[in-house]
C-alpha positions as CSV (number, residue, x, y, z in Angstrom):
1,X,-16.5,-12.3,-21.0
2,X,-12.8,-11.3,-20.4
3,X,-11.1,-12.1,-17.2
4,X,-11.5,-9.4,-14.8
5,X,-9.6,-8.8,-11.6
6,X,-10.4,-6.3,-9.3
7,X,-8.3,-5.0,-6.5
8,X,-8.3,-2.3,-3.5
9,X,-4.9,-1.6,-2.5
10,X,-4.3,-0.5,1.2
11,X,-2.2,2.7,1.1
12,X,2.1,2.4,2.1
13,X,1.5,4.6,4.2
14,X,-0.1,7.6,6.4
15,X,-1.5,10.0,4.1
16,X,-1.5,7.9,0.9
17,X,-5.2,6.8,-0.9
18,X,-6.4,3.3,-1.0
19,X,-6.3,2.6,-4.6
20,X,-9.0,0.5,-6.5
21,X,-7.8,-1.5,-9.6
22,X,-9.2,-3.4,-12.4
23,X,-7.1,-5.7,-14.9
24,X,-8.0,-7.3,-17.6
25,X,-5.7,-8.3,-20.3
26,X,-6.2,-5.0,-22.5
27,X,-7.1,-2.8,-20.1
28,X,-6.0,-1.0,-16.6
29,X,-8.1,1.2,-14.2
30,X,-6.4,2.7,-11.3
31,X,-8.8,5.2,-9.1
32,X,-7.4,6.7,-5.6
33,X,-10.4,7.1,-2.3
34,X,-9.5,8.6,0.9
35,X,-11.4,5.9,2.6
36,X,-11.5,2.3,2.0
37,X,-15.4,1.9,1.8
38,X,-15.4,4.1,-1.0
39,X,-12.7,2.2,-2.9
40,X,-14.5,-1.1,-2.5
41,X,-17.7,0.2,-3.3
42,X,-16.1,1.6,-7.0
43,X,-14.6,-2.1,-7.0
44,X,-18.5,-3.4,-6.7
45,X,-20.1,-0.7,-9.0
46,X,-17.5,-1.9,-11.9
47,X,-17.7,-5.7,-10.9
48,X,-21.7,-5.6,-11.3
49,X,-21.2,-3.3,-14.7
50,X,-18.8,-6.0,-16.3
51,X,-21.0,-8.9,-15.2
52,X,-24.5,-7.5,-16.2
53,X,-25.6,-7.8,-12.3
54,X,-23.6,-10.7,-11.9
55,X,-20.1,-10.3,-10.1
56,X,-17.7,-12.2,-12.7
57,X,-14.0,-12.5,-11.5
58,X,-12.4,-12.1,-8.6
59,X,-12.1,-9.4,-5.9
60,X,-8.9,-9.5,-4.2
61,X,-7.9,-6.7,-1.6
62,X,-3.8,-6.3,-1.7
63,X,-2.0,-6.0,2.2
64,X,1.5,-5.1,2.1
65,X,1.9,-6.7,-1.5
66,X,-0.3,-9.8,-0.7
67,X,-3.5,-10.0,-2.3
68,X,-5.7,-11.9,-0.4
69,X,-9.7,-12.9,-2.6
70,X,-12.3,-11.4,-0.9
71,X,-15.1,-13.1,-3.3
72,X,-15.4,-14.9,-6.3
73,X,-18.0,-16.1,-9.0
């Protein structure tokens, strides 16, 4: 299984989206939410997808250019 990270990124500033990412070494998903909850439940949905139920990876939510691992398998 390729190595998968996945990442929420808080918006600059007022009015901006969160953004949820995936990377993996031949591919990148970017997807903008209003709301945070919704970006990190897309972040889930694809973790579980990759993984077969199975989270694989790691989940890292970025603040102010720091990502900072939420979870990993």
């Amino acid at each position: 299984m390729p190595n998968i990270r996945y990442i929420v990124y808080d918006p600059p500033q007022d009015g901006y989206p969160f953004l949820a990412v995936a990377l993996s070494p031949r591919e990148v998903s970017a997807v903008a939410y209003d709301t945070l909850q919704e970006a990190e439940a897309h972040i889930a949905a694809l973790a579980i997808s990759a993984a077969g139920s199975i989270a694989a990876g790691c989940i890292v939510r970025a603040r102010n250019g720091c990502a900072i691992s939420l979870g990993a398998s």
